[in-house]
N, C-alpha and C positions, 0 to 999 in steps of 0.2 A: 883908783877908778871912781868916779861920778855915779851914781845912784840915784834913780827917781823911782821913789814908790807912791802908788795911787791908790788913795783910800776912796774907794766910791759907795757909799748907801744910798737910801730911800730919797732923801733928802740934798746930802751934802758930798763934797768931794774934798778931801785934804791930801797936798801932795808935799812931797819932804825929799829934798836935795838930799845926800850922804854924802861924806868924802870921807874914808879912813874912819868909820863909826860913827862919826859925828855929824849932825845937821846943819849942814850952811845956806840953806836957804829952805825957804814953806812958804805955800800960799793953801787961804781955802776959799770954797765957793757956794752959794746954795743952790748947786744941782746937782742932780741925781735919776736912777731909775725910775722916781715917778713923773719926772720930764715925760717918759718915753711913753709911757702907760698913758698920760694925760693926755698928750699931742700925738699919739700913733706916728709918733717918726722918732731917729736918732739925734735930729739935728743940734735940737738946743743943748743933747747932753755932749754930741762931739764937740761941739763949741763949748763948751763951757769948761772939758776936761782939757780943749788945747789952750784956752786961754788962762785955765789954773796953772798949767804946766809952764805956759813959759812967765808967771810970776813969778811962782818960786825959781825959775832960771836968773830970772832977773835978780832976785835977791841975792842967789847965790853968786851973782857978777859973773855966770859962764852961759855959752852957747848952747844950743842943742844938740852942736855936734861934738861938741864935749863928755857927750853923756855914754859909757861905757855899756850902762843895762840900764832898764825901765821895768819895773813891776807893778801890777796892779793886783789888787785884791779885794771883794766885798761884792756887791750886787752889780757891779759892773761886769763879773763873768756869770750871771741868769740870763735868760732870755731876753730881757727887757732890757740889757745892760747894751755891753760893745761885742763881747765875744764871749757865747757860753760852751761854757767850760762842765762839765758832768760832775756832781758831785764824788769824791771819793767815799769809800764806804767804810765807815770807824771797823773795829778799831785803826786808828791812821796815826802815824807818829809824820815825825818832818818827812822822812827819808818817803811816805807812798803818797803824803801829799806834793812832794817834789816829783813825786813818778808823776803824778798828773795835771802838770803844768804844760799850756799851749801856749806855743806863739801865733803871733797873727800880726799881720800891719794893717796898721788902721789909717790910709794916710788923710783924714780930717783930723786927724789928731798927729799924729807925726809919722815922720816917714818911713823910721825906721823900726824895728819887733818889736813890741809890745810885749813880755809876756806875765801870763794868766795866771792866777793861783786859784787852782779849787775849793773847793766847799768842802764841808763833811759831812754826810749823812747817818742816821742812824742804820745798823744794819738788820733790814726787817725784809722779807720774801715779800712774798703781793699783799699791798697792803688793800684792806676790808674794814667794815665796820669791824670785827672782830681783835683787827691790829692796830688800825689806825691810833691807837695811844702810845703804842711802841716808836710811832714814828716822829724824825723832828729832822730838820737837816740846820746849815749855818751858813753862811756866805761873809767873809770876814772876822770871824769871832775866834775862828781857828787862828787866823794869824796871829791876832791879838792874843790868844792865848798862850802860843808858842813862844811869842815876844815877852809875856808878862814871865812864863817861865824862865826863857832865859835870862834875862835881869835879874832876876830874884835866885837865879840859884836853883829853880826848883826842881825835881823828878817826878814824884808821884809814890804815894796815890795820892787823890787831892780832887778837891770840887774848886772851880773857879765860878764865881759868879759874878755877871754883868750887867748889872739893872738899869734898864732905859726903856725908850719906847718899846722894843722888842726884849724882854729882858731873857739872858741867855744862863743857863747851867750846865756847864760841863765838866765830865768824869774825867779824870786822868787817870791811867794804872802805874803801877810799882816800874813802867818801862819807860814813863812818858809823854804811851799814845792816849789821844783822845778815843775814849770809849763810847760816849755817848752825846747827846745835847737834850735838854729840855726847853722849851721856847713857853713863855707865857706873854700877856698883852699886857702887863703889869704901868707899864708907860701911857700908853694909849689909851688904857681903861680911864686910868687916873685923870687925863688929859681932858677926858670926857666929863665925865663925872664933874669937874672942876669947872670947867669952859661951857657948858652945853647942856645942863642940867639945872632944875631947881635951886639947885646948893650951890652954883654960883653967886647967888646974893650973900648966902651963907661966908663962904668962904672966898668973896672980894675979887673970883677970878684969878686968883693966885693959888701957888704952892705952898708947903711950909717955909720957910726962909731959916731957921734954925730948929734944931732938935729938941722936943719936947718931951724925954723919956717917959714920964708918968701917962702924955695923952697919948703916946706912941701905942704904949703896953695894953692902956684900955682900946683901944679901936682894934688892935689885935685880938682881944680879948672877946671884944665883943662879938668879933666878928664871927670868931672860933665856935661862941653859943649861939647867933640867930641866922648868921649868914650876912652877904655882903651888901646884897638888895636892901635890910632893912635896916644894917646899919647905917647907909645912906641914909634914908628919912631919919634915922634918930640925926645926923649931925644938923638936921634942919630944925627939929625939936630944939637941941642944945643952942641954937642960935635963937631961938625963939624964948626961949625959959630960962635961959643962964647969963652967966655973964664973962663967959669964957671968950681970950682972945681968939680972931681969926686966924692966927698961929696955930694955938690949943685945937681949933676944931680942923687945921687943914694936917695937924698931926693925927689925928683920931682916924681919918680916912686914911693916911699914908701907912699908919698901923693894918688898917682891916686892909687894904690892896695888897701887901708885902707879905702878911700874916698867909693870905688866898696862894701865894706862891711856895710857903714850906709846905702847903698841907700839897701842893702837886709835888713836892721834891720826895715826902715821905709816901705817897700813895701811886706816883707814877710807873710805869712800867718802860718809859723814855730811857730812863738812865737806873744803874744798880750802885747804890752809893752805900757803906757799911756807915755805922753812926760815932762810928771814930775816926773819920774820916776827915784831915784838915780842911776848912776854908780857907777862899780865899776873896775877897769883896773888893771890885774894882768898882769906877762908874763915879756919876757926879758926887759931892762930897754931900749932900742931903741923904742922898738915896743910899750912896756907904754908908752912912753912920747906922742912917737906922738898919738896913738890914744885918748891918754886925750886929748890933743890937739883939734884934730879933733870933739873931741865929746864936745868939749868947744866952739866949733863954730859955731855947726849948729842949726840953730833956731828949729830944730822939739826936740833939746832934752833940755830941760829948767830945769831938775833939775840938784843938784849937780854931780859934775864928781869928784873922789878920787881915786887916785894910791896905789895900795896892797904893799906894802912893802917888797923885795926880802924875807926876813927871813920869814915872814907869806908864803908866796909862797913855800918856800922851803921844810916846814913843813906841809902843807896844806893837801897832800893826805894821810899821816898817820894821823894826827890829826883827819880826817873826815873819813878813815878806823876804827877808834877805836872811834869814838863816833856812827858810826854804830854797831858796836859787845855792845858796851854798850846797845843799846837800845836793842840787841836781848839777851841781859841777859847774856852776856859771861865774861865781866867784873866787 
């Protein structure tokens, strides 16, 4: 059987032929759910998901009418996506996120079902100022994470972390299911700060390019004592009084923004994680390093920390799309 699975975020859409586990054709595209948001219509995201789809068709040298199942998963089942789909409520393992998978035909995109994989949410009653920290939901992370597990072998317990624009933390328990999610801006901030700020002159507009553990550890450090506000102006100081690369100082910020994300994993009430509790760190290979790093340092997390491996990563949201549709009987 032919397998199309559709990764859609904020941004981008990646979709991925199967035949027999394996990938014979991929295309990706840059659009996404903030198409839909920007232009108050679907249009440019249906276009854009039917013309990804029949690339990777093309590469994989077969028809659409070839195609046995289609899945989709990520911000493409929110509201702003093609077909939303209701978040499931953690704890969720494969088998209640395959309970609530929808089909739908979307025919600007193809003719035939589509279907849906849900989200996971955190399981909180009515959320208030009073709860609101408890709460976090995911829209393709699950699958990702499903996928990272199966590759790897894994069961649980276990924290999986996935650091980007929306950088995500999730619990796994001794069964499998996702228990919880933590969500920070950890991406975005940085994006900010980088691009859009004072410290652009500082830091040449760019990110780190290579790991610099010593400026890592201090921008962490720093941050830990004054906060993340002021260690901002200090990296504008250090450019102004030192004579440290624009490497060393775009480490020192990647330090204090990554650092701002254990102190939410240890103080949060999002997710319940014991401190023996393995990692596990997926996501571009800057952003791995250092958060292994950081998570290799701090005394509240004592069990092991292991890097996902780009290929596992890359593969991850289809892999764990289609051991969803398995468990709901599709394959």
């Amino acid at each position: 059987m032919y397998i199309a699975t559709i990764d859609t975020g904020t941004t981008n859409t990646r979709i991925k032929v199967w035949h027999d586990g394996t990938v014979c054709g991929q295309a990706a595209a840059a659009v996404g759910v903030r198409d839909t948001v920007l232009t108050g219509s679907r249009v440019k995201l249906e276009q854009g998901v039917r013309a990804c789809l029949e690339a990777a068709l093309a590469e994989a040298g077969i028809s659409r009418e070839k195609l046995g199942l289609v899945l989709a998963s990520g911000m493409i089942t929110a509201n702003v996506g093609l077909c939303e789909v209701p978040h499931v409520p953690a704890p969720a393992g494969v088998r209640e996120v395959a309970r609530g998978m929808v089909s739908a035909v979307i025919p600007e995109v193809l003719d035939g079902p589509i279907w849906f994989v849900p989200g996971v949410k955190n399981a909180v009653g009515k959320v208030s100022l009073e709860t609101c920290e408890e709460m976090d939901m995911m829209r393709g992370e699950e699958v990702e994470t499903i996928g990272i597990m199966a590759q790897l072998g894994l069961t649980g317990p276990a924290l999986v972390a996935l650091p980007g624009s929306h950088s995500k933390y999730i619990s796994i328990d001794e069964t499998g299911r996702i228990t919880g999610c933590l969500t920070t801006l950890a991406g975005e901030l940085l994006d900010v700060i980088t691009h859009h700020t004072l410290l652009a002159d500082a830091l040449g507009g760019a990110f780190a390019d290579a790991i610099n553990p010593a400026m890592l550890r201090q921008g962490a450090a720093y941050a830990r004592a004054v906060g993340l506000s002021r260690l901002c102006f200090t990296t504008r100081i250090l450019h102004l009084f030192t004579d440290l690369s624009r490497n060393d100082k775009a480490n020192f910020l990647l330090g204090a923004v990554l650092a701002a994300d254990l102190v939410a994993l240890r103080g949060s009430r999002a997710i319940k994680i014991g401190p023996e509790i393995p990692v596990w760190v997926a996501g571009k290979p800057e952003l791995r390093q250092a958060l292994t790093l950081l998570f290799g340092d701090d005394p509240h997390f004592r069990g092991r920390v292991c890097e996902v491996d780009d290929a596992v990563l890359q593969n991850a949201a289809g892999v764990g799309a289609i051991a969803v549709a398995r468990a709901r009987g599709l394959v």
